[in-house]
C-alpha positions as CSV (number, residue, x, y, z in Angstrom):
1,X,118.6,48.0,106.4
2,X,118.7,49.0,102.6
3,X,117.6,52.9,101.9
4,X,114.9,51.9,98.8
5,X,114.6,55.8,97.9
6,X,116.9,55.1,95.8
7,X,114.9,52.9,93.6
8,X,112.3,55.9,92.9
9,X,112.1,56.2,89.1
10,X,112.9,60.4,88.0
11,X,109.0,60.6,87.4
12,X,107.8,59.4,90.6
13,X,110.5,62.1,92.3
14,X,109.2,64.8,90.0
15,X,105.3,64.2,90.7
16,X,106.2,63.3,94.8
17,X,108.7,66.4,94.7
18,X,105.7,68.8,93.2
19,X,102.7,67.2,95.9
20,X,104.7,68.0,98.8
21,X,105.5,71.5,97.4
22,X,102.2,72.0,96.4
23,X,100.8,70.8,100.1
24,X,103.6,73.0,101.8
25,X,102.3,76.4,99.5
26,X,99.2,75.8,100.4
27,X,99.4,74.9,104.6
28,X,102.0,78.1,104.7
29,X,99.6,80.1,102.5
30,X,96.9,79.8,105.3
31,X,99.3,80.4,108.1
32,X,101.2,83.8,106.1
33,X,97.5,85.3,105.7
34,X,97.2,85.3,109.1
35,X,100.6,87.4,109.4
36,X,99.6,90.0,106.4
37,X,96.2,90.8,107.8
38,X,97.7,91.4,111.7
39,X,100.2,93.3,110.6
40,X,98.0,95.5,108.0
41,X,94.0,95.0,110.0
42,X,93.5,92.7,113.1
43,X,94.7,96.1,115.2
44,X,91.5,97.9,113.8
45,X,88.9,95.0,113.7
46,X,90.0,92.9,116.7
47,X,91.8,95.3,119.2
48,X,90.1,98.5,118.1
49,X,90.5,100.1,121.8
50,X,93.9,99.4,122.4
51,X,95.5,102.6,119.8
52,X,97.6,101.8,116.9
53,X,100.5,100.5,118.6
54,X,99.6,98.7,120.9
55,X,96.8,97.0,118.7
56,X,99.2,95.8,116.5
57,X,101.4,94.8,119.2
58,X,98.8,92.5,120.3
59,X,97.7,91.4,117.2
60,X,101.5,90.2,116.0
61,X,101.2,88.4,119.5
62,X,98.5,86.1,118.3
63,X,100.0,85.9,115.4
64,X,103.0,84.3,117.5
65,X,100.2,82.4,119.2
66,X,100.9,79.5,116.8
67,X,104.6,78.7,117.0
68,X,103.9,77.9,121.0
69,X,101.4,75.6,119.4
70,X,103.5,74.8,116.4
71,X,106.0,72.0,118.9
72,X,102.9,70.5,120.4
73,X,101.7,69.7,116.3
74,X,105.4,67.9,115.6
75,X,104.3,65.9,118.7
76,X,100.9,65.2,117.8
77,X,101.5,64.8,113.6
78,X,104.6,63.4,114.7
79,X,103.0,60.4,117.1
80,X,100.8,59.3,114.0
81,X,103.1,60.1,110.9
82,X,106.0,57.9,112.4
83,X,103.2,54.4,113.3
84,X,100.6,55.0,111.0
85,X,102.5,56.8,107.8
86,X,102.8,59.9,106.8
87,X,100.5,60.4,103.5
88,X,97.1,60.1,106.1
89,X,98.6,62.7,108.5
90,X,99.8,65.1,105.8
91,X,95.7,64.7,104.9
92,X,94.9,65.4,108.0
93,X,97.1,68.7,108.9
94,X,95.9,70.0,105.4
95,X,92.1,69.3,106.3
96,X,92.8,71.2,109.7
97,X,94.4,74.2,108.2
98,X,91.5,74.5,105.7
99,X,89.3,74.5,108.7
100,X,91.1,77.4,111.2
101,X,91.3,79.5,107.8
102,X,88.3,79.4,106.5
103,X,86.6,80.2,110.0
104,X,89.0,82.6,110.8
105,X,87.9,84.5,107.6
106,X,84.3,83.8,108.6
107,X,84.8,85.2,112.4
108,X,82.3,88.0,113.5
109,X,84.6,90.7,114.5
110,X,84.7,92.7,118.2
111,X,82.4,95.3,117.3
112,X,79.9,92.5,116.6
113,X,80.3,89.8,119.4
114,X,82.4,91.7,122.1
115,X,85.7,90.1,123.6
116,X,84.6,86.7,122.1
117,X,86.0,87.6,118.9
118,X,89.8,87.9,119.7
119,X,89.6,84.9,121.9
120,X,87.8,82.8,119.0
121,X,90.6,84.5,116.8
122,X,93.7,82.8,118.9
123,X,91.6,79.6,119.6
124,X,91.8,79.2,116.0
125,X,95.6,80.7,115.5
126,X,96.1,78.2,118.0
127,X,94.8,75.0,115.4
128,X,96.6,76.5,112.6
129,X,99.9,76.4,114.7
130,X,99.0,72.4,115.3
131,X,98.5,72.2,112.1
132,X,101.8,73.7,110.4
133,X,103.4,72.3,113.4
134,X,102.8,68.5,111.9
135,X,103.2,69.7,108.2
136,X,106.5,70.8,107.9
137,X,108.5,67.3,108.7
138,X,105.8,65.0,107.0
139,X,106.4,67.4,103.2
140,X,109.8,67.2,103.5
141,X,110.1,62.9,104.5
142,X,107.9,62.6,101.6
143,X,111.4,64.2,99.3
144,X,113.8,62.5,101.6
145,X,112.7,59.5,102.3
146,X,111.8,58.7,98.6
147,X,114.9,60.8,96.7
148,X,118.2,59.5,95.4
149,X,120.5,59.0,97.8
150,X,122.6,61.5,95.7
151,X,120.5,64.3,95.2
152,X,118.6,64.7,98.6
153,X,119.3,68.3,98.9
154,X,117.4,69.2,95.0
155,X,114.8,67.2,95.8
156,X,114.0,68.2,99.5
157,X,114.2,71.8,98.4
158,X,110.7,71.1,97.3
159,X,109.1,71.2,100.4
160,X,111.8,74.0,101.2
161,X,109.9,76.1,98.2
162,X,106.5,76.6,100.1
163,X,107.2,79.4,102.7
164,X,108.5,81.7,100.1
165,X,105.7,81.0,97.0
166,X,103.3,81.2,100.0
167,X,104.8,84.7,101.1
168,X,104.3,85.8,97.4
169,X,101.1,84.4,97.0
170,X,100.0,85.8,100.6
171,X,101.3,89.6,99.8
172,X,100.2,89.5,96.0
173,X,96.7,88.6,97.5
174,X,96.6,91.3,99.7
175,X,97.8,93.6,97.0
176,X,95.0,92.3,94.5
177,X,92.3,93.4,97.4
178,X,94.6,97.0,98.2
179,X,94.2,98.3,94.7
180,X,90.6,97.0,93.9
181,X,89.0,98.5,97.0
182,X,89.1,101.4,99.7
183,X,90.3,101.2,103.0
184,X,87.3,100.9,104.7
185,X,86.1,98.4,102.4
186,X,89.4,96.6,103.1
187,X,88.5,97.0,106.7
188,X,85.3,96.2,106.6
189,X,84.9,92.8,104.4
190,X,88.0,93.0,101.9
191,X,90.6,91.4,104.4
192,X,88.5,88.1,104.4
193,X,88.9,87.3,101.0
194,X,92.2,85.4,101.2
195,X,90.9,83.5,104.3
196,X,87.6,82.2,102.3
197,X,89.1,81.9,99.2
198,X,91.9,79.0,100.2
199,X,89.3,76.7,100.4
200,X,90.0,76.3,96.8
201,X,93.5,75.9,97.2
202,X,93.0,73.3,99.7
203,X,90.6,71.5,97.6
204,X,94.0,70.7,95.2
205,X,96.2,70.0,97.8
206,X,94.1,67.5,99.0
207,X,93.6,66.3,95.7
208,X,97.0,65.9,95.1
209,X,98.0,64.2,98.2
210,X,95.3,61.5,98.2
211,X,97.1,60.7,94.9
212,X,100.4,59.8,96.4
213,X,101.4,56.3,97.9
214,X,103.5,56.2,101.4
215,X,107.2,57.1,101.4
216,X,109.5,54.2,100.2
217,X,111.4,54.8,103.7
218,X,108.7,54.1,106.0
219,X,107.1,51.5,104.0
220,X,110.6,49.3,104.5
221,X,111.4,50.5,107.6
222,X,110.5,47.0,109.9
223,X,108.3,46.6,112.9
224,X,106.8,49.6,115.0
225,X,108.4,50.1,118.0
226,X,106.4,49.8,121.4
227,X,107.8,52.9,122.8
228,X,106.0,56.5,122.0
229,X,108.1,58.3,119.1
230,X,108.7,61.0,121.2
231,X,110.4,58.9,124.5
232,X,112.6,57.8,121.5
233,X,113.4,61.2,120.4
234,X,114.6,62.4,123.9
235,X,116.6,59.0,125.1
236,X,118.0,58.7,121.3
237,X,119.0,62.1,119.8
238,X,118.5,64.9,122.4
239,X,121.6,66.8,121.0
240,X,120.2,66.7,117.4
241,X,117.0,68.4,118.7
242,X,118.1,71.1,120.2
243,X,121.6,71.8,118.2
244,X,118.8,71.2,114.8
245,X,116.6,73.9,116.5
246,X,119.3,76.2,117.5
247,X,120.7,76.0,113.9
248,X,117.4,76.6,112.4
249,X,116.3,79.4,114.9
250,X,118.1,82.3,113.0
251,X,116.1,81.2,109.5
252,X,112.8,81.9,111.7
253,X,113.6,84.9,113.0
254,X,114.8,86.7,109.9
255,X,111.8,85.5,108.0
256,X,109.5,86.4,110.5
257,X,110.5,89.7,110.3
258,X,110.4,90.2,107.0
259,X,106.9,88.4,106.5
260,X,105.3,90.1,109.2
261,X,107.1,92.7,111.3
262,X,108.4,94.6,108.0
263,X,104.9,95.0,106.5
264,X,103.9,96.7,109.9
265,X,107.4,98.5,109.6
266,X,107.0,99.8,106.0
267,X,103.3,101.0,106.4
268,X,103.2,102.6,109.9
269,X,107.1,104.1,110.6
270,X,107.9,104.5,107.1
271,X,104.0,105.2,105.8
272,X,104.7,103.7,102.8
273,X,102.1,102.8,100.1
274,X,100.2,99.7,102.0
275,X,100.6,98.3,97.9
276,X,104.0,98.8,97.7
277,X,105.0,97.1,100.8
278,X,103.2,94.4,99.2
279,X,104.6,94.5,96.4
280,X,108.0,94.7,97.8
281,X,106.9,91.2,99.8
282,X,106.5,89.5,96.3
283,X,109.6,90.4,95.2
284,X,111.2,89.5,98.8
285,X,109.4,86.1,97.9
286,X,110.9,85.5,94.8
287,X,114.4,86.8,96.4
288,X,114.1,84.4,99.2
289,X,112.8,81.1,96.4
290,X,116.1,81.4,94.5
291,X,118.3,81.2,97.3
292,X,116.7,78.2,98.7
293,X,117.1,76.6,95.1
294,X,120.9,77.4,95.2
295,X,121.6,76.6,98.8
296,X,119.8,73.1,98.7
297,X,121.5,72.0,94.8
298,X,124.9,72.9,96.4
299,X,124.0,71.3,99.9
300,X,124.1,67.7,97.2
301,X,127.9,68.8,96.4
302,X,129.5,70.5,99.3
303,X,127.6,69.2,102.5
304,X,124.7,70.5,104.2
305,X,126.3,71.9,107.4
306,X,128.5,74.0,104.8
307,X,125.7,75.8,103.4
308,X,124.0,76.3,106.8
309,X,126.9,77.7,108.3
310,X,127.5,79.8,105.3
311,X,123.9,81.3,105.8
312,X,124.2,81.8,109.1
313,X,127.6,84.5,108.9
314,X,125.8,86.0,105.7
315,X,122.9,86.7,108.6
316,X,125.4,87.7,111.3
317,X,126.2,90.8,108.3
318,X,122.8,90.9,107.2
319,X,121.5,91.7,111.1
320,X,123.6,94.8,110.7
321,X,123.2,96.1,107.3
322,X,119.6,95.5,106.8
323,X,118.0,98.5,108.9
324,X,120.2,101.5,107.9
325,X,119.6,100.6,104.2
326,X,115.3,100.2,105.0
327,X,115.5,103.4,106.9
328,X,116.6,105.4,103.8
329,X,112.6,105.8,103.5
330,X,111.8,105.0,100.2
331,X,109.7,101.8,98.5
332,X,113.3,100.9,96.6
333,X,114.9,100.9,99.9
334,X,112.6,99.0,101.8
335,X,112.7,96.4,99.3
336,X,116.1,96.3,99.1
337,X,116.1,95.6,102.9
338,X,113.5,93.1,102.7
339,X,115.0,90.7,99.8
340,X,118.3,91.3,101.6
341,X,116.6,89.6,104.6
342,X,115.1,86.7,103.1
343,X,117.6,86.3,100.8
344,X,119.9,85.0,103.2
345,X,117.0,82.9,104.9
346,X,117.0,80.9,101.5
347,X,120.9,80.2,101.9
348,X,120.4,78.2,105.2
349,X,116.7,77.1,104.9
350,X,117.7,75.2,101.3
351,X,119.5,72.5,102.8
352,X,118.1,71.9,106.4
353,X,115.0,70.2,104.4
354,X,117.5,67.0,103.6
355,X,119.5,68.3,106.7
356,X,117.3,67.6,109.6
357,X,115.8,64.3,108.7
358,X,119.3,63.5,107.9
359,X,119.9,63.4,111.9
360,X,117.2,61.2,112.9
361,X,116.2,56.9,111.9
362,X,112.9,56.2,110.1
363,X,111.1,55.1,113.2
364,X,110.9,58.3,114.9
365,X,112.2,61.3,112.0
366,X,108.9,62.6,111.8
367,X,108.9,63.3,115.7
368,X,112.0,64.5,115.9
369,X,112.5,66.1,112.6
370,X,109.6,68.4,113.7
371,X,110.2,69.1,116.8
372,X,113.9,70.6,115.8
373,X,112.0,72.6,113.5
374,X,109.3,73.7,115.3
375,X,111.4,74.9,118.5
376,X,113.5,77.0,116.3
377,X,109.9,78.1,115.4
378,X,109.0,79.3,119.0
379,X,112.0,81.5,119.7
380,X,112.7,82.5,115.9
381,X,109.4,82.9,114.5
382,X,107.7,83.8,117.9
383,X,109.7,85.5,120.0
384,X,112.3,87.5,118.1
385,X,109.2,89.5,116.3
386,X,107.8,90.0,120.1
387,X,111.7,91.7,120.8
388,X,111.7,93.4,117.6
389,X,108.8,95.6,118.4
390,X,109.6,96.8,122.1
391,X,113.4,97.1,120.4
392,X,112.1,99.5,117.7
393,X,110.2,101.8,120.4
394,X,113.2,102.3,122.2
395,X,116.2,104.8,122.3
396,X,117.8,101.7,120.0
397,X,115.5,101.9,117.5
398,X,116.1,99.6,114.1
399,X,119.8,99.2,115.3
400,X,118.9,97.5,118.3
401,X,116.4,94.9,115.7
402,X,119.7,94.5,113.8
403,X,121.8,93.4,116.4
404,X,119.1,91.2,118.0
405,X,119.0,89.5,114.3
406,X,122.9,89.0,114.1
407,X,122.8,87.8,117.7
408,X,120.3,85.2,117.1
409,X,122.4,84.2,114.0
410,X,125.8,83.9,116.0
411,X,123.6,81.4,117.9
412,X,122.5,79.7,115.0
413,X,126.1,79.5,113.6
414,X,127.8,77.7,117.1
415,X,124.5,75.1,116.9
416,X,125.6,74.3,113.5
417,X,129.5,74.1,113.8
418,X,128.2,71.5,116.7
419,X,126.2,68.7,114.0
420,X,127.8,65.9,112.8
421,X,128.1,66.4,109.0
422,X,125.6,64.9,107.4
423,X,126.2,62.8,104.2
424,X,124.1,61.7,101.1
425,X,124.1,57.8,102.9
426,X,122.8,59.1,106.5
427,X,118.9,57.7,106.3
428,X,120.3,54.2,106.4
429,X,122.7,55.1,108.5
430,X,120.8,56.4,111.2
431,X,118.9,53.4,110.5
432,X,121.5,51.3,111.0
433,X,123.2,53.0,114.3
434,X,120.1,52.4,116.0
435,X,119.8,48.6,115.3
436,X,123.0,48.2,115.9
437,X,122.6,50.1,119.8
């Protein structure tokens, strides 16, 4: 079997490379909202009994509602994206984040309808996690199955680009809606601009993606197979699952914390400006863009398990450093921190968009390319931020955050020194291993 990404004219890359960026911003814009407003309002309008802390305990908990739900959407998207194609499923995960956002920012809040409100919140926390949970695997197949065999790596970076423009569009958002408003306007009506007003933005992502045609990869890639996607998964590659997710896992949890736990962080221990912490999110967001850029260009030259596992020690370091330099108090420091954080996110994240549909053949990559991903999700994304806060209100304080981080990472790094070393010829490789079995 022949790899026919590689007969993609430079145009068709450029325009495919931009619609599954632009998709990507959009799906993570919706799910990043979410993050901003539990960290910063969901305590006060949603869990208004509880007291501070714990009110924003339990709202970070729904927001880590969605990564439990984020596997069970790479199974789902998966099931569909590897028979049917992935342009319609990509339609349909964008439709369904439009639709948990938009009511989300439409929800009556617990002084209104009682107790039904924070169990309608997670309900719908729970469709945006399906959604992002089939999202991630079908933007980046749409670069990888399509690019140069070559220059994988710069043009799955693409995909790669949406959590960190999202992050920056999320925070600048929130900004926009600090400085033109009071609190209690905030509180009362301001926080659900963001959530209404992505309806536009999903209005051009759909626009664009009903524009594309199906990836060159699964359009040559032969008969469907009888058995589920996801039997193949587990009876074909179990390794690459789980070494993929335990590679990724540190990437989740150090972005998690920055996007969410560190804008709790910086306004409530630190009482920081609620705008500056935003502000200090952008720039994170920019910080975190660039190093994806790098990592993934270099991934093309040097190998992509190089660049993870050179992401993964900056982490270990990072874990430790990070804290002590956010607790000097001020907005400089904390941004410092923060961009420090994602920064070395964008060194490993780069290159696991060509990385991790590098491990698995065209028949069932969107299945198991998402399900790597997304388990990394549940115990990065989800769990680590859940540690982080009881960690923080003990005698460890930020230290103990720290060394959970570069824990996590040393994980991350032994997961990675385990993969095969993927190549710039592995799609029709894989391809060809399992015809060949």
């Amino acid at each position: 079997m022949t790899n026919a990404a590689t007969t993609q004219p430079p145009r068709s890359m450029r325009r495919i490379a931009l619609a599954s960026m632009t998709g990507t911003v959009i799906e993570f814009y919706d799910f990043f909202i979410y993050g901003t407003a539990a960290a910063l309002v969901f305590n006060k309008v949603f869990f208004p009994e509880l007291g501070a802390a714990a009110g924003t305990a339990l709202a970070l908990a729904t927001f880590g509602v969605a990564f439990v739900a984020r596997p069970f959407g790479s199974v789902l998207f998966g099931h569909f994206g590897d028979r049917l194609g992935r342009k319609g499923t990509l339609v349909t995960t964008l439709l369904l984040m439009g639709f948990s956002t938009l009511a989300i920012g439409l929800l009556p809040t617990t002084g209104t309808i009682g107790v039904l409100a924070p169990i309608l919140l997670v309900v719908l926390r729970i469709l945006q996690g399906l959604a992002v949970g089939g999202e991630w695997a079908g933007a980046t197949l749409l670069t990888a199955e399509n690019a140069p065999t070559k220059a994988r790596g710069k043009y799955a970076l693409f995909p790669q680009l949406g959590p960190s423009v999202a992050f920056a569009l999320a925070s600048a958002t929130f900004l926009v809606t600090a400085l033109t408003m009071s609190n209690e306007a905030f509180l009362a009506w301001g926080w659900r601009i963001p959530f209404i007003g992505s309806v536009l933005l999903v209005a051009v992502g759909l626009y664009v993606r009903l524009a594309l045609e199906e990836t060159a990869g699964f359009k040559n890639s032969g008969p469907v197979s009888t058995k589920l996607p996801i039997t193949e998964v587990f009876t074909s590659r179990p390794a690459a699952v789980f070494l993929g997710a335990g590679s990724t896992t540190a990437v989740f949890a150090f972005f998690y914390i920055g996007v969410t736990y560190l804008t709790s962080y910086g306004t409530q221990q630190l009482q920081l400006p609620r705008p500056s912490v935003l502000a200090m999110g952008i720039v994170g967001g920019i910080v975190f863009a660039l190093t994806t850029i790098a990592s993934a260009i270099l991934s093309d030259r040097v190998g992509r398990r190089k660049m993870v596992v050179g992401g993964n020690i900056a982490s270990v370091v990072a874990g430790l450093v990070a804290f002590p330099i956010i607790d000097i108090g001020t907005v400089w420091s904390f941004g410092l921190g923060l961009s420090l954080v994602l920064g070395v996110v964008g060194i490993a994240y780069g290159p696991i968009g060509a990385q991790l549909p590098e491990l698995f053949p065209t028949r069932f990559r969107y299945t198991g390319a998402g399900i790597a991903y997304n388990l990394a999700g549940v115990f990065g994304g989800g769990v680590v931020p859940l540690f982080a806060a009881a960690l923080a209100a003990s005698t460890l304080g930020s230290l103990g955050i720290g060394l959970l981080l570069s824990a996590v990472s040393l994980i991350s790094l032994l997961c990675t020194l385990a993969l095969p070393q993927t190549d710039a010829d592995s799609l029709a490789e894989q391809d060809a291993q399992l015809a060949a079995a």
